[in-house]
Phi, psi and omega in degrees: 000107162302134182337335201259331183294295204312341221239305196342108168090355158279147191219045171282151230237160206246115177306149175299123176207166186279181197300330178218146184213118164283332181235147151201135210276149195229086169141125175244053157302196166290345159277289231305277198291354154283333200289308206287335148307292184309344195254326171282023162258347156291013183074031201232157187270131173221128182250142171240123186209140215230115182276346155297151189284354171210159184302217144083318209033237186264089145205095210219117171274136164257139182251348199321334191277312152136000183234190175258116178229145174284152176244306252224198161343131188232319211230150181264101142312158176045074201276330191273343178222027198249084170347337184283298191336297170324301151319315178280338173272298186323320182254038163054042139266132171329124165235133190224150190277144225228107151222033191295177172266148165285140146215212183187144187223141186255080203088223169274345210244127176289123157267163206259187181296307182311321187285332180242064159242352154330289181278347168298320203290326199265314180328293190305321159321296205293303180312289145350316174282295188300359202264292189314328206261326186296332184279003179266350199053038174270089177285073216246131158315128179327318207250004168268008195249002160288159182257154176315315178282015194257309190314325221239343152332153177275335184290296179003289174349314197256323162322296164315326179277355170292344185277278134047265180330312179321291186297309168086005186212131166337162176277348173313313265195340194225140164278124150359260178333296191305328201293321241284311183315334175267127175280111141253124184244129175114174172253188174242159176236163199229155168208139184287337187283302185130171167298288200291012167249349165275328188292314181309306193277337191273326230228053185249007179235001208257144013106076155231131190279088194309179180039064182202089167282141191262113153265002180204144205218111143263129196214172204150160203286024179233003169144185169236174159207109189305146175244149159201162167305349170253046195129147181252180173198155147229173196200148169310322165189159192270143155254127203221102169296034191248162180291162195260343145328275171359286187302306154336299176309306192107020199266012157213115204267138174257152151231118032275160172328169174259121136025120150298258233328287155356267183302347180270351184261016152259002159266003188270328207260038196286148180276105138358083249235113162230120174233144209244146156272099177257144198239124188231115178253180234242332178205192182246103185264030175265157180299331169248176162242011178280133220257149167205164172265126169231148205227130155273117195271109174263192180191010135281334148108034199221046171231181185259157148255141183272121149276113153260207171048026157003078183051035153064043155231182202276346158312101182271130186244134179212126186248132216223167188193151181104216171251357156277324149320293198290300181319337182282302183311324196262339177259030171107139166303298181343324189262320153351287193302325171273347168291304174292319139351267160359288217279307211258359166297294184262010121320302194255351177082166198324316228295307201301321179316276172008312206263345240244119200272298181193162161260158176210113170251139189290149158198083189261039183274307204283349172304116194276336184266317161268304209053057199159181173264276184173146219290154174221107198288123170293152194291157160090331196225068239231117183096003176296330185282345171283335186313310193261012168238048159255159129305151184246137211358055170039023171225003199238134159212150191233151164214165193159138170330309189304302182321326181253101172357295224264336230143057117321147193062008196242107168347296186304337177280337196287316189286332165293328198274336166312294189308312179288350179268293188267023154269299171321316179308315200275299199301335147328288225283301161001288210291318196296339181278357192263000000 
């Protein structure tokens, strides 16, 4: 059946594009808008269509505060292989090494490094036990490829929850085989500038048509045709830049349907939850003037990490992850805000209510455009991300963080998993023309 049988009797009304559009990319995160660099420095036409009123997907500098804090993606990981690092000295953003100091308060009272050597012990433990189960190829939850005693530590708690954070999902819950895969080389950096303002400057030429959620993806071997509530486009074929939650939900119908594999393996690939409280007082009512991580030591696995002194302001960052995340989230910023409060009340003493000036909590579960943080392999389903970096009847090709193996969950994976969408896509086009 040709593309003008299969469009037969739609009547959607056509977004304004230029005359022929070879690609068009659905989502302007960080694949979106690298795929749609790379294909206009091949000379090729790309419409980028994006359903937020802004670029970034979660890589979103906030100023609201009066300073720059990420609510979304913060730090350049594997720093020896991750491309932003380069991007970023090259256009003179500030990059600073994440070496604050830790620390963990037991109560009102900071324990000392002798007293938390503990959890250095058992972190190193874990790591080892999970390094052994990846080389084993086991595709097991992170917390069943632990030894009884690793479990049965007092540290263990907090220790998960540093897993937790990563993962954006309990060890419980993730796979062994999949985490075993990510390189990390290099140290994390910081940019004082933001994530989402370096994503902004790279993507400052690239054309994206905000408030245009693509809800239906048509397709056939003679091409696609897109839908959204402002408008259809059509194109030789879509690059389709979405979380793999999204994609899960059904909140973009393709016709004809995707390959079950295909859909099932973006239900194997679900987004994980981190959502941050940045808190701004009135002076600076931290222990230090100095920027550090502080931790309350807990053994429910239902506390925050704080980053203060923000870039050496009165900006407190306080970050949650899990299930204790979506529980903070469903129940309101309000309560967010009060929590991280708390917390840091019964660390730092009464004194901190008094300065403390206004708030912001993150809720990107309830983001209708993520649903999530970033991605995670469910046990058992160890290749789902290789899976999506196949094309689908040579006219669907997907990108995303969730796609790359290699730097899953990260900006820089999101941005390889680009590089790789719009080489395949020139090679489609290729092919489809000889």
């Amino acid at each position: 059946m040709g593309i003008a049988a299969a469009f037969a009797g739609f009547g959607a009304r056509l977004l304004a594009q230029p005359a022929a559009i070879d690609v068009v990319i659905i989502g302007a995160g960080g694949a979106g808008l690298t795929a749609a660099l790379e294909l206009q420095a091949a000379g090729l036409r790309a419409l980028v269509l994006e359903a937020r009123d802004r670029i970034g997907g979660r890589a979103f500098t906030d100023t609201s505060l009066g300073i720059p804090w990420d609510r979304g993606c913060s730090w350049l990981h594997a720093a020896a292989v991750n491309p932003w690092v380069a991007y970023a000295r090259q256009h003179d953003f500030e990059l600073i090494e994440d070496r604050y100091p830790r620390h963990i308060h037991d109560g009102a009272r900071r324990m000392s490094d002798a007293e938390t050597a503990g959890l250095r012990a058992v972190r190193e433990r874990i790591e080892r036990e999970l390094a052994a189960a990846g080389r084993r190829g086991l595709d097991i939850p992170a917390e069943a490829a632990l030894t009884q005693a690793t479990l049965a530590d007092p540290w263990y708690p907090m220790a998960a929850a540093g897993m937790t954070a990563w993962e954006g999902i309990e060890p419980a819950n993730y796979s062994t085989l999949d985490s075993y895969q990510f390189i990390e080389r290099g140290g994390d950096l910081l940019i004082p500038r933001g994530y989402g303002a370096l994503l902004a400057h790279y993507a400052r030429d690239i054309e994206v048509r905000l408030r245009t959620p693509v809800t239906r993806i048509r397709w056939d071997r003679s091409g696609v045709r897109v839908e959204s509530p402002a408008g259809a486009a059509s194109a030789r074929l879509a690059i389709v830049a979405l979380p793999a939650s999204v994609i899960a939900a059904g909140a973009v119908i393709f016709a004809p349907h995707l390959p079950v594999e295909v859909l099932q393996a973006h239900h194997d690939l679900p987004l994980g939850l981190m959502n941050k409280v940045a808190l701004r007082f009135k002076r600076n009512v931290f222990p230090s003037e100095r920027t550090e991580f502080l931790w309350q030591r807990r053994d429910d696995g239902r506390g925050m990490g704080y980053l203060t002194r923000l870039w050496d302001s009165n900006v407190c960052v306080g970050m949650s992850a899990g299930r204790f995340a979506q529980e903070l989230e469903a129940a309101g910023e309000a309560a967010a805000i009060e929590h991280a409060l708390g917390e840091l009340t019964d660390m730092l003493g009464g004194d901190l209510r008094r300065h403390f000036d206004r708030g912001s909590a993150t809720a990107w579960a309830s983001d209708p455009w993520s649903r999530g943080s970033y991605s995670h392999c469910l046990p058992g389903r160890f290749g789902a991300r290789a899976l999506l970096t196949r094309p689908v009847g040579g006219r669907i090709v997907f990108a995303g963080e969730h796609t790359e193996q290699s730097a899953y969950g990260t900006l820089h994976g999101a941005h390889l998993s680009g590089l790789r969408a719009a080489r395949e896509a020139r090679r489609l086009l290729q092919e489809s023309s000889t």
